[in-house]
C-alpha positions as CSV (number, residue, x, y, z in Angstrom):
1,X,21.7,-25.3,-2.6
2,X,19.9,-22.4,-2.9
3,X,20.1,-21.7,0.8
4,X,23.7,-22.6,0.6
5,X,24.6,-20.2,-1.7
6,X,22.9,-17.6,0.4
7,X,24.8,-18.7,3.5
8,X,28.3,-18.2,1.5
9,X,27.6,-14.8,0.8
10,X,25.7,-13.8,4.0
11,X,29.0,-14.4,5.8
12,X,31.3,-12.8,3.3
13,X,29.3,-9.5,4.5
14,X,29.8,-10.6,8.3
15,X,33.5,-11.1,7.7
16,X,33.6,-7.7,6.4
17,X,31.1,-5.7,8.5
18,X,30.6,-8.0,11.4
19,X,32.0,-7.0,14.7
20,X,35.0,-8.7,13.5
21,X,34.8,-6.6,10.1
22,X,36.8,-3.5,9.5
23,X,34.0,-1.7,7.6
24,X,30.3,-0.7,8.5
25,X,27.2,-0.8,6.6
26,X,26.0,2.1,7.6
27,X,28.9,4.2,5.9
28,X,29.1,2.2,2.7
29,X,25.5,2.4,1.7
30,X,24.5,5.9,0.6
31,X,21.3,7.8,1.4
32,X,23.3,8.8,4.5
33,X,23.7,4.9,5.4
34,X,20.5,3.6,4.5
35,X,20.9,1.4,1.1
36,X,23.3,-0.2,3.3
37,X,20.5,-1.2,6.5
38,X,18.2,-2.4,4.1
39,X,20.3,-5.8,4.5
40,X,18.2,-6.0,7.4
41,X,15.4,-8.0,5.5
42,X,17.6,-10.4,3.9
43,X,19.4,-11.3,6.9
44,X,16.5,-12.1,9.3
45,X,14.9,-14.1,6.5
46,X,18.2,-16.7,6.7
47,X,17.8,-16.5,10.1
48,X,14.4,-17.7,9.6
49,X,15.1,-20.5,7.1
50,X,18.2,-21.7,8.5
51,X,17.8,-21.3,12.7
52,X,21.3,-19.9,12.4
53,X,21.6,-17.4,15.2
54,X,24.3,-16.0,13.7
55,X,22.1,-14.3,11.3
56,X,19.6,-12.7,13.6
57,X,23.0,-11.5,15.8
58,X,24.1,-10.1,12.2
59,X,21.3,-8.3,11.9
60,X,20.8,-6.5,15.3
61,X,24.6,-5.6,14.6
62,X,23.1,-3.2,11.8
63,X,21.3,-2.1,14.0
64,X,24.1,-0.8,16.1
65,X,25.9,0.2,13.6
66,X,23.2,2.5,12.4
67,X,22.9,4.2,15.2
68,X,26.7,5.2,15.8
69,X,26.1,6.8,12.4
70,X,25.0,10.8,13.0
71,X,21.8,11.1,11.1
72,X,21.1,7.8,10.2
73,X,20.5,6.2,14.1
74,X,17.1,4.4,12.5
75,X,15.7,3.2,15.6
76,X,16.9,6.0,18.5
77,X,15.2,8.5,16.0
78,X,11.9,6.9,15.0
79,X,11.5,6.1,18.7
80,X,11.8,9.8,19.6
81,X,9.2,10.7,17.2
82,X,10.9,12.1,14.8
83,X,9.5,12.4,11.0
84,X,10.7,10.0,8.6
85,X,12.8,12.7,6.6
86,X,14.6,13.1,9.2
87,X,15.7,9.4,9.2
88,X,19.0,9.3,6.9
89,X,18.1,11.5,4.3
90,X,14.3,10.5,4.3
91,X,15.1,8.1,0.8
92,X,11.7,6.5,1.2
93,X,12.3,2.5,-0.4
94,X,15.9,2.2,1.7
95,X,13.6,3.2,4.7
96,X,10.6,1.6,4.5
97,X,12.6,-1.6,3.0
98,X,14.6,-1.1,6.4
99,X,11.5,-0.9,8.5
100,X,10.4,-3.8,7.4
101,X,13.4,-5.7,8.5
102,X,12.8,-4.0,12.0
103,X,9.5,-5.5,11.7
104,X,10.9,-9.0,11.0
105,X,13.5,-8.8,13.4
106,X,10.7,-8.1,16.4
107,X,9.3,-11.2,15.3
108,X,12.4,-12.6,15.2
109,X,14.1,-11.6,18.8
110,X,10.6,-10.3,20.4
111,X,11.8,-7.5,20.9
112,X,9.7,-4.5,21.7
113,X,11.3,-1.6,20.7
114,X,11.8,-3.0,17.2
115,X,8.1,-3.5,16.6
116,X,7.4,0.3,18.6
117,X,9.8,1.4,15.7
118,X,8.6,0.0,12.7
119,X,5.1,1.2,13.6
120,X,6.2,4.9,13.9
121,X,7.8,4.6,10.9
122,X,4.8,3.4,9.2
123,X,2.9,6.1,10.7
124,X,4.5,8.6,10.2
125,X,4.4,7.8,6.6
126,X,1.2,7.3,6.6
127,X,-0.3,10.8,7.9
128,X,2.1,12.8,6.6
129,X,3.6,11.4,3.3
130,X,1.3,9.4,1.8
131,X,-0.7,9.7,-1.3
132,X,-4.8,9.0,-2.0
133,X,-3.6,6.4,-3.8
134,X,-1.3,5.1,-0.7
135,X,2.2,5.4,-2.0
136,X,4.8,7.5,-0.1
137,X,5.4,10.0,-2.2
138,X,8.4,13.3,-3.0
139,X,9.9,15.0,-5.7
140,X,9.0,18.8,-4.7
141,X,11.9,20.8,-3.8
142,X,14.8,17.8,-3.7
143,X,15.2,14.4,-4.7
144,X,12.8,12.5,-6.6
145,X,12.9,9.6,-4.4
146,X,12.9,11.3,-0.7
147,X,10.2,12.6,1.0
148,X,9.2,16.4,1.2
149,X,8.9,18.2,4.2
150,X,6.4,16.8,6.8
151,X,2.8,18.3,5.8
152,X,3.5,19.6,2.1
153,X,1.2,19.0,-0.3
154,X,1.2,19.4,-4.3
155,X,-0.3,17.6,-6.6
156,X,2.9,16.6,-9.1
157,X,4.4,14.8,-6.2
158,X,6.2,11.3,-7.5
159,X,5.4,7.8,-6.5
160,X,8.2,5.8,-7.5
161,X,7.2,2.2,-8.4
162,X,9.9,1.1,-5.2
163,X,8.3,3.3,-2.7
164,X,4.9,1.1,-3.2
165,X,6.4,-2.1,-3.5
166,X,8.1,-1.6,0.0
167,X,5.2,0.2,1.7
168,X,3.5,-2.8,0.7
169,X,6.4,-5.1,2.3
170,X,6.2,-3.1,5.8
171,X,2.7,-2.6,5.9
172,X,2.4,-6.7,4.9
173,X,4.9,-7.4,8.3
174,X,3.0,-5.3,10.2
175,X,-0.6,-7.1,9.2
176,X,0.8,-10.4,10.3
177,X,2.5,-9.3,13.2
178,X,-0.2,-7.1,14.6
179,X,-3.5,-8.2,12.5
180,X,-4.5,-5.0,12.3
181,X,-7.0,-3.9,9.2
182,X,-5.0,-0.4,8.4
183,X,-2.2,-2.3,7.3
184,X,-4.7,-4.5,4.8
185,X,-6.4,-1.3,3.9
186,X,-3.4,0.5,2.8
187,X,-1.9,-2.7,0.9
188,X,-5.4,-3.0,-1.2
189,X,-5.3,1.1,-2.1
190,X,-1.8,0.7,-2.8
191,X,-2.4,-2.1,-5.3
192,X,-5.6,-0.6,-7.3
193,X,-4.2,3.0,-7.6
194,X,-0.3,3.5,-7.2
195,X,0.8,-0.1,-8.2
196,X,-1.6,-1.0,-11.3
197,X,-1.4,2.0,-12.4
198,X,2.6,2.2,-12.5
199,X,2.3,-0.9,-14.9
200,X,2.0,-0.6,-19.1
201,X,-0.6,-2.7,-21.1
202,X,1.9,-5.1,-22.3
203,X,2.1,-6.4,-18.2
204,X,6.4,-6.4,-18.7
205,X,7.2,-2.2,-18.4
206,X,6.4,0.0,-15.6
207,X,7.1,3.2,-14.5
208,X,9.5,4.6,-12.7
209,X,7.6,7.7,-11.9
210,X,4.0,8.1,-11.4
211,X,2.3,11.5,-11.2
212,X,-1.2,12.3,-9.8
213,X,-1.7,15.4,-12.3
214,X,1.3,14.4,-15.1
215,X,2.1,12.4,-17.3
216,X,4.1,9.0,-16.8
217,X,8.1,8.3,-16.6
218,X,8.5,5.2,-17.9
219,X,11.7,2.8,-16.2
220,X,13.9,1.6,-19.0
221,X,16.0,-1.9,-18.5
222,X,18.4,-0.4,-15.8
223,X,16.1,0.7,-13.5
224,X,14.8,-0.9,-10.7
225,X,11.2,-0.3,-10.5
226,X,10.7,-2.6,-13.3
227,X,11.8,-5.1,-10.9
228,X,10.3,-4.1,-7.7
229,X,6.7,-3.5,-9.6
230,X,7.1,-7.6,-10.7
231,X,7.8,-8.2,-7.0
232,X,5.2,-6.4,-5.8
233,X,2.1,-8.4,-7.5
234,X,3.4,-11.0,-6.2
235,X,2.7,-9.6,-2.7
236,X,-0.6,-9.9,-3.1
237,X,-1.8,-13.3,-4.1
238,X,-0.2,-14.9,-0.3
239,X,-2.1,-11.8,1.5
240,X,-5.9,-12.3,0.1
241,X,-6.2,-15.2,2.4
242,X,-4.5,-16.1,6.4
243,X,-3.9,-17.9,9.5
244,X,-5.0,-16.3,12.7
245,X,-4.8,-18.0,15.5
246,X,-7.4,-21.2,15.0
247,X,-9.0,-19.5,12.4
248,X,-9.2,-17.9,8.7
249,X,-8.8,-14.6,8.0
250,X,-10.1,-13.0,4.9
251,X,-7.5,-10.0,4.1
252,X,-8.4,-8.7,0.5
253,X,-11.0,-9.0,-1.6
254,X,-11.2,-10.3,-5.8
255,X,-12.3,-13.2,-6.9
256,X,-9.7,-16.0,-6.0
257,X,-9.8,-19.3,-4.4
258,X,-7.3,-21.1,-2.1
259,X,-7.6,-23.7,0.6
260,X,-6.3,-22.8,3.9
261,X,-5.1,-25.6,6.8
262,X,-6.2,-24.9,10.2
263,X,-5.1,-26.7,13.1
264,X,-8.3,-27.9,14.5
265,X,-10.7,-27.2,10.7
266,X,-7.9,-29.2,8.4
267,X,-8.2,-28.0,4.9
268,X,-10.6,-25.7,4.6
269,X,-11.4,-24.2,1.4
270,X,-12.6,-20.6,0.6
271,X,-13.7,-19.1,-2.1
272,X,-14.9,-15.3,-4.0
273,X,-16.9,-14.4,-6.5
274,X,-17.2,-10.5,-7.5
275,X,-16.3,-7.6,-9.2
276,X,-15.1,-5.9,-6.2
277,X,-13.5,-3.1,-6.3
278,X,-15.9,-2.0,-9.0
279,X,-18.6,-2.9,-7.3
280,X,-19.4,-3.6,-3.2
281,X,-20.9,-7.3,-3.3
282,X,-18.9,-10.2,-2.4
283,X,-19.6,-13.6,-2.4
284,X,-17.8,-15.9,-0.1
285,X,-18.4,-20.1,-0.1
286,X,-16.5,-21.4,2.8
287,X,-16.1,-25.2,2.6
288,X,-14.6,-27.1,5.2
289,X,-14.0,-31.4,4.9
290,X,-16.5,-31.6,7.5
291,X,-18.2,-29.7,9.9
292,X,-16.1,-27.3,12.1
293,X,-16.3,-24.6,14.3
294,X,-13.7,-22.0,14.0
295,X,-13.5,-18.1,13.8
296,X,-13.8,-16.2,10.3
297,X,-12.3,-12.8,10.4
298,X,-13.6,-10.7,7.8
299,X,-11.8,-7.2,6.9
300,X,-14.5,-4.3,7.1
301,X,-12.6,-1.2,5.0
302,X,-12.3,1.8,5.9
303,X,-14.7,3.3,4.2
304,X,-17.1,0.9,3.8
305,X,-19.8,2.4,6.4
306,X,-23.4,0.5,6.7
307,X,-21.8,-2.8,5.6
308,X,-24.7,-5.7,5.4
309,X,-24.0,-9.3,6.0
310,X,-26.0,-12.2,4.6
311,X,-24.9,-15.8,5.8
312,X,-26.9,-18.9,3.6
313,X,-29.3,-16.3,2.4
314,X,-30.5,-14.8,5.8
315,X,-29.2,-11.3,6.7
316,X,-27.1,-11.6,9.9
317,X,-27.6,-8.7,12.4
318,X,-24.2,-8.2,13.2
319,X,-22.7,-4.2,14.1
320,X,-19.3,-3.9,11.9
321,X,-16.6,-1.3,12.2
322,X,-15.2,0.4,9.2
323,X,-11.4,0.2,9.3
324,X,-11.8,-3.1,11.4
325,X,-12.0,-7.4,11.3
326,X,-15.4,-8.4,12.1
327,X,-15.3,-11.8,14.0
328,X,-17.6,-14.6,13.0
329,X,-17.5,-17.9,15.4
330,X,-19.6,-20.9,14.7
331,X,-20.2,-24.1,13.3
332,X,-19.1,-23.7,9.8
333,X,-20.5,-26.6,7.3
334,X,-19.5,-27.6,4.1
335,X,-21.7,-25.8,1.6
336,X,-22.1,-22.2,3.8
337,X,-22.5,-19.0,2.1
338,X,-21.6,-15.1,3.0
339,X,-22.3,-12.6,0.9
340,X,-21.1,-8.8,1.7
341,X,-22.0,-5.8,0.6
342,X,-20.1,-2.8,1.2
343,X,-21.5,0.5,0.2
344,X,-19.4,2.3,-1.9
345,X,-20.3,5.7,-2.5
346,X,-18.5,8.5,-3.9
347,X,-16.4,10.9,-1.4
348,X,-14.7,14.4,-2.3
349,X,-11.7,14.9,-0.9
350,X,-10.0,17.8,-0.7
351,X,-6.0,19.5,0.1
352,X,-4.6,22.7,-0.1
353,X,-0.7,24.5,-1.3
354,X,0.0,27.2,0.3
355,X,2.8,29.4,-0.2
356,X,4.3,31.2,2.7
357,X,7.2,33.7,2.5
358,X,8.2,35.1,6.0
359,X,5.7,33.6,8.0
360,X,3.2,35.4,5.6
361,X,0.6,33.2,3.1
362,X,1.1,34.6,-0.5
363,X,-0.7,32.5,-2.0
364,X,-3.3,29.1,-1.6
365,X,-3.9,26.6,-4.3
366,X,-7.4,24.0,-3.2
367,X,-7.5,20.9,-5.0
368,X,-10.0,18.3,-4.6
369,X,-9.8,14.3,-5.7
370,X,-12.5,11.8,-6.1
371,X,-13.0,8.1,-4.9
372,X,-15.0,5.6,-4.6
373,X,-14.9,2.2,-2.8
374,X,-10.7,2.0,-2.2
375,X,-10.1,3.5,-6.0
376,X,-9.3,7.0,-6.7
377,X,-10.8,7.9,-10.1
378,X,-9.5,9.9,-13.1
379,X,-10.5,12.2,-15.9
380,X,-9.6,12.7,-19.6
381,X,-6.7,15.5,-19.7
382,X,-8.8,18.6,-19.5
383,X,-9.2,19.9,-22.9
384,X,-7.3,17.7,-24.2
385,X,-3.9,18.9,-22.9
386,X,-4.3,20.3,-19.5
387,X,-3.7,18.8,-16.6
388,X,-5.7,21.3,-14.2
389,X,-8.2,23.4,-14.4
390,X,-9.8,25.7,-12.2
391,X,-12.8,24.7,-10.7
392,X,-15.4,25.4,-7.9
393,X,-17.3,23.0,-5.6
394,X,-19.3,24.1,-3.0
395,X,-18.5,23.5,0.5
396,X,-21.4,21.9,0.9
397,X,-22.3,18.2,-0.7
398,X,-20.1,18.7,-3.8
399,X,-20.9,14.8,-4.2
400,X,-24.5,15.9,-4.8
401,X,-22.6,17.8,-8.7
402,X,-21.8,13.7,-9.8
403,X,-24.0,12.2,-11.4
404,X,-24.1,8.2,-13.0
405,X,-23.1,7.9,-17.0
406,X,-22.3,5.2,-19.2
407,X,-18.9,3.8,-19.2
408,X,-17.1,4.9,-22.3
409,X,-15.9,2.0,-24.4
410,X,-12.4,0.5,-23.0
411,X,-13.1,1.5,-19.7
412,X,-14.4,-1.0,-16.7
413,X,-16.7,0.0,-14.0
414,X,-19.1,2.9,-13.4
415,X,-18.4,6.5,-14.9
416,X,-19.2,9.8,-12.7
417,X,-19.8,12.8,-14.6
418,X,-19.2,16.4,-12.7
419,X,-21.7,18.8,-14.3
420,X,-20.6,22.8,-13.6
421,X,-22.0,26.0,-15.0
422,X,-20.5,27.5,-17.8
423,X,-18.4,24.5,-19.1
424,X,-18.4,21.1,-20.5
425,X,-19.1,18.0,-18.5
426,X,-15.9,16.5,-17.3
427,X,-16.0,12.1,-17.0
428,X,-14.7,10.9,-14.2
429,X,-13.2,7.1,-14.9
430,X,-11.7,4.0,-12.5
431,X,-10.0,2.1,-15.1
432,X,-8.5,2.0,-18.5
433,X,-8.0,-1.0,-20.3
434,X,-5.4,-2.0,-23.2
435,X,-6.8,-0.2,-26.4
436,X,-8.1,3.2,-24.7
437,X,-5.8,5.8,-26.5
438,X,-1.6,5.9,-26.9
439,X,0.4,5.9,-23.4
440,X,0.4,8.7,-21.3
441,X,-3.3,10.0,-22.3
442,X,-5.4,9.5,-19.1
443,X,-5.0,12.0,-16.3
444,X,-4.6,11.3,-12.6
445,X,-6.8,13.2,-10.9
446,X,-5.1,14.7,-7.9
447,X,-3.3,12.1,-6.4
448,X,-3.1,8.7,-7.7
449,X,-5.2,7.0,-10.0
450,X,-5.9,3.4,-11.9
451,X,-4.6,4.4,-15.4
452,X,-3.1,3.0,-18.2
């Protein structure tokens, strides 16, 4: 009945914006059309459930109507190359929301173009509007929910709680249509930093504004990020584990169990054990009903350079590729063991805000952030009440200033201190639990961080 229901009012909206209609989404949703495209997604998934045709037709019209709308023409513009800001007006949830139903629809129709779009999109959020912690992010200059102008940086940027959630959803698509680690890499940051740390103690508020040096904004009942951060935790139980081709895939990494049918394998179960992302090691039992030989993909992050494999307690010479799946094919027996280790060391990274007035710099602000492993740490407000402070690293090894201390009481996983001349130390953190200090006391350092 459910899917009934959903039928009945799927065609009330083609009666009145199919080609049939009178009226067209892409002048009745604002953002300059795009709350209205988003409909995408919600069409393609009947079409999916219900083999309608109709639906999938539906949704290709939106397409068309989007791009008889000036400005808005989604797909003709982010096949161009032009940046996502200049999409609509750049309203970053309506349009990565909408690229995912681009995404779906490829998958959908096989169409290229749709998939060529949805990656641009995703790109060009990625290298140009996208935070340490890996949530689009705006709020300089315009409105807090669209995106600044392509290559600004500050460090009081917002992440709204939606912009993660759907940068999840298109970056999840893309994983499953492409099987590509960067969209697994981006999901996992995404969930430690930007979407965890959106979320209050009490596991029901959120916020509705995160900022990397600020305090938080917190949603109250009529906003929607309260919803979309509940939607978005559920992303990531499906995505830990996968399907590709004949074999498994191994997507995220926490501990978590699940057992996983594959077509030649049958139920094969798989299991972790760790305290990943606090620390590198990972243990993996892989337990199939009987001896089978299949392929194990296993995501290698990013960062993680100099990974070591050990399969049944013998290290397995095998190259890996930061930022890539590492394929495993044999025999696989009830009762194997893999244990990882990635190498998480810290990393400096650093940005600069520059201020130009007629083509002349007045003035550069450098910032630096810290992370480790896919988290991006945070401090204690400096002082007590600042949120900056002026510091100076050298250009050369400023890792080499951080130095191992205990983890203060509330906190979970290892504590850097930064040690400079002339000041106190200041403690660099990963994690808050429940029962730190009163909300809003932790600091994100720079952009992003796992606070509470």
């Amino acid at each position: 009945r459910y899917v009934a229901a959903a039928g009945q009012a799927a065609d009330l909206v083609v009666r009145h914006f199919g080609p049939d209609g009178t009226k067209s989404v892409a002048y009745w949703g604002n953002h300059l059309g795009l709350s209205g495209t988003v409909i995408l997604d919600a069409f393609v998934e009947l079409y999916r459930v219900t083999g309608e045709r109709r639906y999938a037709d539906f949704a290709e019209h939106v397409i068309r109507q989007a791009e008889d709308r000036p400005g808005l023409e989604v797909l003709s513009r982010t096949l161009a190359g032009h940046d996502v800001m200049e999409v609509g007006d750049g309203k970053i949830y309506q349009l990565s929301w909408t690229y995912a139903g681009i995404a779906k629809l490829h998958a959908a129709t096989g169409k290229p173009d749709y998939l060529r779009a949805a990656v641009r999109g995703w790109r060009s959020f990625f290298e140009d509007h996208l935070t340490l912690g890996h949530s689009p992010w705006g709020g300089i200059g315009g409105h807090g929910e669209v995106v600044n102008e392509k290559g600004y940086f500050s460090p009081h940027g917002w992440v709204e709680t939606c912009n993660t959630m759907a940068w999840m959803q298109l970056s999840r698509e893309l994983l499953r249509i492409t099987g590509e680690a960067r969209y697994a890499d981006t999901i996992e940051r995404a969930v430690y930093n930007s979407l965890l740390g959106a979320q209050y103690p009490n596991g029901e508020d959120w916020c509705y504004f995160i900022f990397p040096n600020g305090r938080r904004h917190k949603a109250v009942w009529r906003d929607c990020c309260k919803s979309s951060g509940a939607l978005a935790l559920e992303e990531i139980a499906p995505l830990v584990y996968g399907r590709r081709g004949e074999g498994l895939s191994v997507n995220l990494y926490s501990s978590s169990e699940a057992v996983v049918e594959l077509s030649k394998a049958g139920r094969v179960r798989i299991a972790q054990k760790t305290s990943y992302p606090h620390d590198g090691r990972v243990e993996l039992a892989i337990d199939p009903p009987a001896p089978s030989e299949f392929p194990l993909f296993l995501r290698v992050p990013s960062w993680a350079r100099g990974t070591e494999i050990q399969l049944n307690d013998e290290a397995l010479e095998r190259e890996t590729t930061p930022g890539s799946y590492l394929r495993l094919d044999r025999a696989w027996a009830p009762g194997d063991r893999l244990v990882l280790t990635f190498p998480m060391t810290l990393r400096v990274h650093r940005r600069s805000n520059t201020d130009v007035h007629r083509n002349q710099p007045i003035q550069s602000l450098d910032y630096f952030a810290l992370t480790r492993g896919p988290l991006v740490y945070a401090t204690d407000l400096i002082d007590g009440y600042k949120f900056e402070d002026t510091l100076r690293l050298p250009d050369q090894s400023p890792e080499s200033l951080f130095s191992p201390v205990p983890t203060p009481d509330g906190a979970t996983g290892p504590a850097f201190q930064l040690r400079l001349p002339g000041r106190e130390p200041i403690v660099y953190l990963p994690y808050y639990e429940q029962g730190g200090r009163k909300d809003g006391a932790w600091r994100l350092t720079w952009i992003g961080a796992h606070w509470e």
